[in-house]
DRENPA-3360 file (N, C-alpha, C; in nm, 2 decimals, always signed):
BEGIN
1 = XXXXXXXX = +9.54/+8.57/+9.97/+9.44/+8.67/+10.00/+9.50/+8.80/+9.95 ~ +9.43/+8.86/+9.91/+9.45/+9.02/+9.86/+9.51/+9.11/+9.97 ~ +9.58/+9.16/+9.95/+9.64/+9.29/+10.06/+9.48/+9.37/+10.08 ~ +9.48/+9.44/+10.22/+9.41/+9.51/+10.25/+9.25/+9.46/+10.22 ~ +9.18/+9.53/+10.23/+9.01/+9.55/+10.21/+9.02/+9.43/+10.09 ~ +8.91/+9.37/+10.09/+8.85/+9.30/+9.92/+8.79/+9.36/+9.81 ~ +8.78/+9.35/+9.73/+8.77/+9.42/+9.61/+8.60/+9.49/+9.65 ~ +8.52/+9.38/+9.68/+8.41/+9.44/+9.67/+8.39/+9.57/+9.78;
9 = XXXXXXXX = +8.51/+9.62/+9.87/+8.45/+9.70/+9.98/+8.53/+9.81/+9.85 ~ +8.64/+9.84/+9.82/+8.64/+9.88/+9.70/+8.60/+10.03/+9.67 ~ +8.64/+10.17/+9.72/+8.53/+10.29/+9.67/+8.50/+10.28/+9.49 ~ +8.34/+10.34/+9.53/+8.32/+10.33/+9.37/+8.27/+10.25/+9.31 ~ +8.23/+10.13/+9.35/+8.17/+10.03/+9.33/+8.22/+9.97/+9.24 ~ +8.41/+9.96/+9.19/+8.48/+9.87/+9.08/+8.39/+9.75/+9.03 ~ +8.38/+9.71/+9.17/+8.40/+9.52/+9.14/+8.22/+9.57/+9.10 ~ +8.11/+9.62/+9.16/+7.99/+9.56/+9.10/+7.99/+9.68/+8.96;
17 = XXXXXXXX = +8.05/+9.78/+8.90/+8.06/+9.78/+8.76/+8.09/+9.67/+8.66 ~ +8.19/+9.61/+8.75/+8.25/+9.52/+8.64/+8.14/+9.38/+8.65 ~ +8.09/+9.34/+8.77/+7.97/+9.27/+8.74/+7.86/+9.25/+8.68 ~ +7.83/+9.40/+8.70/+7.69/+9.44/+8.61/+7.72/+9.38/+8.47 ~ +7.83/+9.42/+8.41/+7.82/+9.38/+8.24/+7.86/+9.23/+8.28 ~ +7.83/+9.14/+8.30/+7.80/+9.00/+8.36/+7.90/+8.93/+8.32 ~ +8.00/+9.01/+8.35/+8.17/+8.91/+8.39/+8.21/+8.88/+8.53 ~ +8.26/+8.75/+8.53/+8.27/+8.68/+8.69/+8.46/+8.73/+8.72;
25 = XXXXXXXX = +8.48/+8.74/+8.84/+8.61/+8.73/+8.85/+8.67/+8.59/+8.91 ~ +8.76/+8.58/+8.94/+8.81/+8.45/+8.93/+8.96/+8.50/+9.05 ~ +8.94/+8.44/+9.18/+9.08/+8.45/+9.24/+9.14/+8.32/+9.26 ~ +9.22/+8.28/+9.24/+9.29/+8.18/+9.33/+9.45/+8.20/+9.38 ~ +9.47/+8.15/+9.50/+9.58/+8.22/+9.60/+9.62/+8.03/+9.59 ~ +9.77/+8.04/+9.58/+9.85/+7.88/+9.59/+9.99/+7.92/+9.65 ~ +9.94/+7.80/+9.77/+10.13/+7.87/+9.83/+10.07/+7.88/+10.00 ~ +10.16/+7.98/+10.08/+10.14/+7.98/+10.20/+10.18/+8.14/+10.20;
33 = XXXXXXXX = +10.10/+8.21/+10.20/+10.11/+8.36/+10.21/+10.23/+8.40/+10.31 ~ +10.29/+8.50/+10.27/+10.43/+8.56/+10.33/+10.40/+8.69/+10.33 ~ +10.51/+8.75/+10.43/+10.46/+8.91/+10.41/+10.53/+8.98/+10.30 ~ +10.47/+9.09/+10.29/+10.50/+9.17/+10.19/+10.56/+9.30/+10.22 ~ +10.60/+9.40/+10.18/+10.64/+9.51/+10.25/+10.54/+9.59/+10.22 ~ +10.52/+9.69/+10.27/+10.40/+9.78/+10.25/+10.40/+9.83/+10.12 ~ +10.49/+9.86/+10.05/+10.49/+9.90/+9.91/+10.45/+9.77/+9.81 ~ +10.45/+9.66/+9.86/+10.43/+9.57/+9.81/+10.27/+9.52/+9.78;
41 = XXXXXXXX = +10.20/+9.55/+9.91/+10.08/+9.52/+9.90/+10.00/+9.66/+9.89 ~ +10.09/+9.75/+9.87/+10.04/+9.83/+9.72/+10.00/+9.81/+9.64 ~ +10.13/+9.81/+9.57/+10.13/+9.81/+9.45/+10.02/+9.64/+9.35 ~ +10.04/+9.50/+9.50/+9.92/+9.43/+9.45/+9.76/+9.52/+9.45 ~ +9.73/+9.57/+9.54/+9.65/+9.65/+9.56/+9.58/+9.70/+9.37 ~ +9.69/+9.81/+9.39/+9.71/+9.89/+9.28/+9.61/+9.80/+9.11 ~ +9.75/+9.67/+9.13/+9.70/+9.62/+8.97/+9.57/+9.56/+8.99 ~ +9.53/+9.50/+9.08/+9.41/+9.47/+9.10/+9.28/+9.58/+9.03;
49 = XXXXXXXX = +9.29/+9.62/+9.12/+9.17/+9.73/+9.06/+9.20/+9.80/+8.93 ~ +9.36/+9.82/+8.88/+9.36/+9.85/+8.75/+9.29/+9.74/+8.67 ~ +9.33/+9.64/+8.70/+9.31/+9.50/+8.63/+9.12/+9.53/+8.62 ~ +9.07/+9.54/+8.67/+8.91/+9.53/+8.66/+8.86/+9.63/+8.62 ~ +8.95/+9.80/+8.62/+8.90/+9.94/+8.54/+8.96/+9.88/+8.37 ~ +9.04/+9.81/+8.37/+9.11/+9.77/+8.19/+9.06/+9.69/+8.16 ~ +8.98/+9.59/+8.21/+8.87/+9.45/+8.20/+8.71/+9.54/+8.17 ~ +8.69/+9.65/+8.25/+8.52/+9.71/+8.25/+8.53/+9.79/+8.09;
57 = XXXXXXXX = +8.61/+9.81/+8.10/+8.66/+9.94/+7.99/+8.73/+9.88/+7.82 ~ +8.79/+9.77/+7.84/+8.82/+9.73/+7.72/+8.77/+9.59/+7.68 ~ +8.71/+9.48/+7.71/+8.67/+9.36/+7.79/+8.53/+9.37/+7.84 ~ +8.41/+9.41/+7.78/+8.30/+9.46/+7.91/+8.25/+9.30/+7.88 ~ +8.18/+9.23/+8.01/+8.19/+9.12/+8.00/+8.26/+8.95/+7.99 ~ +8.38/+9.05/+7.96/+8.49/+8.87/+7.96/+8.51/+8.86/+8.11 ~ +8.57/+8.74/+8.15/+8.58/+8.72/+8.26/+8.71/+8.79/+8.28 ~ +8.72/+8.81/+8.46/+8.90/+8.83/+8.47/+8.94/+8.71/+8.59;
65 = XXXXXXXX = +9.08/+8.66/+8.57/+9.14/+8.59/+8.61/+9.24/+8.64/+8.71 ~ +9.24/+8.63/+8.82/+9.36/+8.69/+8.96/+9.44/+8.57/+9.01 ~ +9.53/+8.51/+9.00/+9.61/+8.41/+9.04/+9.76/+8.52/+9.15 ~ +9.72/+8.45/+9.26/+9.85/+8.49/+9.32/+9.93/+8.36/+9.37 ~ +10.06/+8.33/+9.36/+10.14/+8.22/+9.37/+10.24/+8.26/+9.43 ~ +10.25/+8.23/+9.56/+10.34/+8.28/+9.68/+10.44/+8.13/+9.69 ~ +10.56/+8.20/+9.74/+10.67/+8.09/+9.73/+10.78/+8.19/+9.84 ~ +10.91/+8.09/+9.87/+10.93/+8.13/+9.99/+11.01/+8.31/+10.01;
73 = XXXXXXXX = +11.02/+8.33/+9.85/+11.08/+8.49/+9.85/+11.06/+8.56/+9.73 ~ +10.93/+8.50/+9.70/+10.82/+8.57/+9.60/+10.68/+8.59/+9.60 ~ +10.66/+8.67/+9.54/+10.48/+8.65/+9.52/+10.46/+8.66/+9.38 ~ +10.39/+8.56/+9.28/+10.40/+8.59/+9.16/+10.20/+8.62/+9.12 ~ +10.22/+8.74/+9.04/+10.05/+8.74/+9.06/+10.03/+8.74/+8.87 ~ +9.94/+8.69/+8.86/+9.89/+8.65/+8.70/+9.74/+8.69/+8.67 ~ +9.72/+8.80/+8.59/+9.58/+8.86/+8.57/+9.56/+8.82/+8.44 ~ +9.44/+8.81/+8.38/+9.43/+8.73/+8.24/+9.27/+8.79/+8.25;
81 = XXXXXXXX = +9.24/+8.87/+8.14/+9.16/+8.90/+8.11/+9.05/+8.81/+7.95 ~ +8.98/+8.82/+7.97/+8.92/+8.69/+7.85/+8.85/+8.79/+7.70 ~ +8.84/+8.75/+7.66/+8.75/+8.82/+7.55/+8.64/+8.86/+7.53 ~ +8.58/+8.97/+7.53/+8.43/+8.99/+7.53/+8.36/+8.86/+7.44 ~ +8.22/+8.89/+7.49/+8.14/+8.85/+7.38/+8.13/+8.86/+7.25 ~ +8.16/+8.77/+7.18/+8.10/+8.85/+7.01/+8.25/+8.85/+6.99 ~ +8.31/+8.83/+7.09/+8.55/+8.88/+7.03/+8.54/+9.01/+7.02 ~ +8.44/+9.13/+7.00/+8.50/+9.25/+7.01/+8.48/+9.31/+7.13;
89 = XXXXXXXX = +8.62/+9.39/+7.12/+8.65/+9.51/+7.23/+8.62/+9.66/+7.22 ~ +8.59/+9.69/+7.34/+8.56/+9.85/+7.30/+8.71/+9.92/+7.28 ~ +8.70/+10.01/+7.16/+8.84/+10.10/+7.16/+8.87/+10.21/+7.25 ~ +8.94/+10.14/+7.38/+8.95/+10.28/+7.50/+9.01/+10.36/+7.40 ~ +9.01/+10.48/+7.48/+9.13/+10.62/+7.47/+9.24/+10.58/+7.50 ~ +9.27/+10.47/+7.62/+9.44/+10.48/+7.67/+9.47/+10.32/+7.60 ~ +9.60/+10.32/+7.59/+9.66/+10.18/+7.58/+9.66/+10.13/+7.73 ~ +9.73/+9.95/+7.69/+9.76/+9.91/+7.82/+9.87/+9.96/+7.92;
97 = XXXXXXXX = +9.94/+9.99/+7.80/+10.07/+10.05/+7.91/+10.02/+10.20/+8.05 ~ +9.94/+10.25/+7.99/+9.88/+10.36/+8.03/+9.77/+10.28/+8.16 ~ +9.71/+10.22/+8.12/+9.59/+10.19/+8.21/+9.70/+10.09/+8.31 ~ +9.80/+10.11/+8.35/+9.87/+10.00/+8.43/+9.99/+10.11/+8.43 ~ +9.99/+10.20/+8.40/+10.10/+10.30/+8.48/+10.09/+10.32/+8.64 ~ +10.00/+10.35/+8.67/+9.99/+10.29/+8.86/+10.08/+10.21/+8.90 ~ +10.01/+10.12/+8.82/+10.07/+9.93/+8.91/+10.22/+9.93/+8.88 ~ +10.29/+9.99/+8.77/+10.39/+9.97/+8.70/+10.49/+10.03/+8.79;
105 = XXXXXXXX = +10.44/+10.17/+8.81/+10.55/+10.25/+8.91/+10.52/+10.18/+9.08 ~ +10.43/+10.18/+9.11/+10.42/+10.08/+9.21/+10.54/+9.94/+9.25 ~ +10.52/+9.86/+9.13/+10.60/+9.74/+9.15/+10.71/+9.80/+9.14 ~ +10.73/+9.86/+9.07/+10.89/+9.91/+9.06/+10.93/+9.93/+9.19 ~ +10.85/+10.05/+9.27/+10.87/+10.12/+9.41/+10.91/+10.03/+9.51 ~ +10.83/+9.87/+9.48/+10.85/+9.74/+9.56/+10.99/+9.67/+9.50 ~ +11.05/+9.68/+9.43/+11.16/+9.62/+9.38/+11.12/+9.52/+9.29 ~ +11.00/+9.54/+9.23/+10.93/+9.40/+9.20/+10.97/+9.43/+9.00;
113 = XXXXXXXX = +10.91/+9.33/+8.90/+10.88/+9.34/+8.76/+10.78/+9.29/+8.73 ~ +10.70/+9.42/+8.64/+10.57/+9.39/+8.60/+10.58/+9.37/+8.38 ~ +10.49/+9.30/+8.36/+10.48/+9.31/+8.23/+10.38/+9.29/+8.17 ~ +10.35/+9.34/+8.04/+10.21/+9.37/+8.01/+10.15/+9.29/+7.89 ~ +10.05/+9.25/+7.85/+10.09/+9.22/+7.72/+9.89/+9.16/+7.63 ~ +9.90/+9.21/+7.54/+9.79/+9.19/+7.47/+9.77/+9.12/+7.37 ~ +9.74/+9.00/+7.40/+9.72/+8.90/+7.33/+9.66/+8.93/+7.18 ~ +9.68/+8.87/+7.02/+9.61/+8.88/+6.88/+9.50/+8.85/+6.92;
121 = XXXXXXXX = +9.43/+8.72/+7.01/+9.30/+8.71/+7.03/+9.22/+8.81/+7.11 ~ +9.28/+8.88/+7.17/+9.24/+8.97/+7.26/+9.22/+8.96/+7.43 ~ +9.18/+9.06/+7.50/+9.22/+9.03/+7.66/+9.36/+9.13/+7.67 ~ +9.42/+9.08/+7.74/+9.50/+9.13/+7.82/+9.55/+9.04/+7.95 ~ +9.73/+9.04/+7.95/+9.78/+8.96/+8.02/+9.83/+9.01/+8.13 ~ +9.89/+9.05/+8.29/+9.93/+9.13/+8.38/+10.04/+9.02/+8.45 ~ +10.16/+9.03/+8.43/+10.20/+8.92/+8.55/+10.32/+9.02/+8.62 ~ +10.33/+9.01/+8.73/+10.40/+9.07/+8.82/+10.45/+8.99/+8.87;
129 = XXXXXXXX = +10.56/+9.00/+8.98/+10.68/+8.91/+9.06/+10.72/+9.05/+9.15 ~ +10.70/+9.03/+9.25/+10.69/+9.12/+9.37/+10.82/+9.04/+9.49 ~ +10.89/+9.08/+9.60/+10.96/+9.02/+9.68/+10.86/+8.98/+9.83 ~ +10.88/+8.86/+9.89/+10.81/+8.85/+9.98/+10.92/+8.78/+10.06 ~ +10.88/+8.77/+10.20/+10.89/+8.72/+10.29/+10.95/+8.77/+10.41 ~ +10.98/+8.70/+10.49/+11.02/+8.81/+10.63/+11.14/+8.92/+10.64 ~ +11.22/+8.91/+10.56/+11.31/+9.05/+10.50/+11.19/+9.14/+10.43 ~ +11.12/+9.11/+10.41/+11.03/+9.22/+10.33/+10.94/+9.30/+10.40;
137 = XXXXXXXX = +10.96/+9.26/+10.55/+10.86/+9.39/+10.66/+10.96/+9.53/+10.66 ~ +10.83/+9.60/+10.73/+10.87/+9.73/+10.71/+10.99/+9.76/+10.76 ~ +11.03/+9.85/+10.74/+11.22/+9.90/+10.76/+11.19/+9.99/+10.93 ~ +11.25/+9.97/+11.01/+11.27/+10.07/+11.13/+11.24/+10.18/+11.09 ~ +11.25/+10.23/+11.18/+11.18/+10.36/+11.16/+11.35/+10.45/+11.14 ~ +11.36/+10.57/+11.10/+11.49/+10.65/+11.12/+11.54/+10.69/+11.24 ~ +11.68/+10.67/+11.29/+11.70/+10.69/+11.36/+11.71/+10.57/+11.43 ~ +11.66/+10.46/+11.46/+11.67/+10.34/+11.55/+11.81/+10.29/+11.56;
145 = XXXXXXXX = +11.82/+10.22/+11.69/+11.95/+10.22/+11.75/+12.01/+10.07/+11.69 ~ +11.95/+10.04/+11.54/+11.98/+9.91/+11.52/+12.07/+9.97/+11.35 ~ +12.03/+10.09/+11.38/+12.09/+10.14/+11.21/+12.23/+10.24/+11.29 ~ +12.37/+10.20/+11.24/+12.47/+10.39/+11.21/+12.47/+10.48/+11.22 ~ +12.45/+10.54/+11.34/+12.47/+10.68/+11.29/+12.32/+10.74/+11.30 ~ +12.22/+10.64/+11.37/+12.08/+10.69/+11.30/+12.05/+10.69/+11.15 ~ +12.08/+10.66/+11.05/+12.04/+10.64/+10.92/+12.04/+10.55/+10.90 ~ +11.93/+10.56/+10.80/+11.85/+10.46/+10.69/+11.90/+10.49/+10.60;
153 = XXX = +11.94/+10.37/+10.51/+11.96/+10.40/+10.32/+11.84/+10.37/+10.26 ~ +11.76/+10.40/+10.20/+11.67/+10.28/+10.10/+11.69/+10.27/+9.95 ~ +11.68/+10.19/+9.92/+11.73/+10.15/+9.76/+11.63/+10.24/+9.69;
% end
């Protein structure tokens, strides 16, 4: 399942933009969901809805693909955008690296790797690898009598 709200509650109406031009999305979740750290279900957060603003905007009509594949100290998430109709794309303003600068510093923030990549047939590929599981909840707060001295380091 998606971190937080579902796409369609969404400000803005993402998900029914991206419907209107009559592309379906596609989730499938495999695995046994683990936690994430808050920066983590960010930063999924994050590509998601990049993933459907770089699908409406370069892609109007192909389908998009959301695969998340949880394992016992990962989360791996796979976005696969399809090809318009007709094989052509509209020529955004931004590249992909740009329309996934969000997600990108995001995953980073999570300790995670993101990579990007744009297929000769066209679309766009998103796969991320995030850390999950029960070391991955939130950090104490500062100061708690389980940390030195009162301090927190964070990487």
């Amino acid at each position: 399942m998606l971190p937080g709200p579902l796409p369609s509650e969404w400000p803005g109406g993402l998900l029914a933009r991206f419907r209107a031009d009559g592309a379906a999305l596609r989730i499938s979740v495999v695995g046994q969901e683990r936690p994430l750290s808050a920066l983590g279900e960010l930063a999924v957060r994050q590509l998601a809805q990049d993933a459907l603003t770089a699908a409406t905007a370069r892609t109007p009509g192909a389908g998009l693909s959301l695969s998340l594949t949880w394992s016992a100290r990962h989360l791996d998430v796979l976005v696969v955008s399809g090809v318009a109709d007709g094989g052509s794309a509209r020529r955004p303003a931004r590249s992909l690296d740009e329309c996934f600068r969000r997600t990108h510093e995001r995953v980073l923030a999570a300790d995670g790797a993101l990579r990007v990549a744009a297929p000769q047939a066209g679309g766009f590929v998103v796969a991320a690898t995030l850390p999950a599981g029960e070391e991955q909840r939130a950090l104490p707060p500062v100061g708690s009598r389980s940390e030195p001295f009162g301090a927190r380091i964070d990487r």
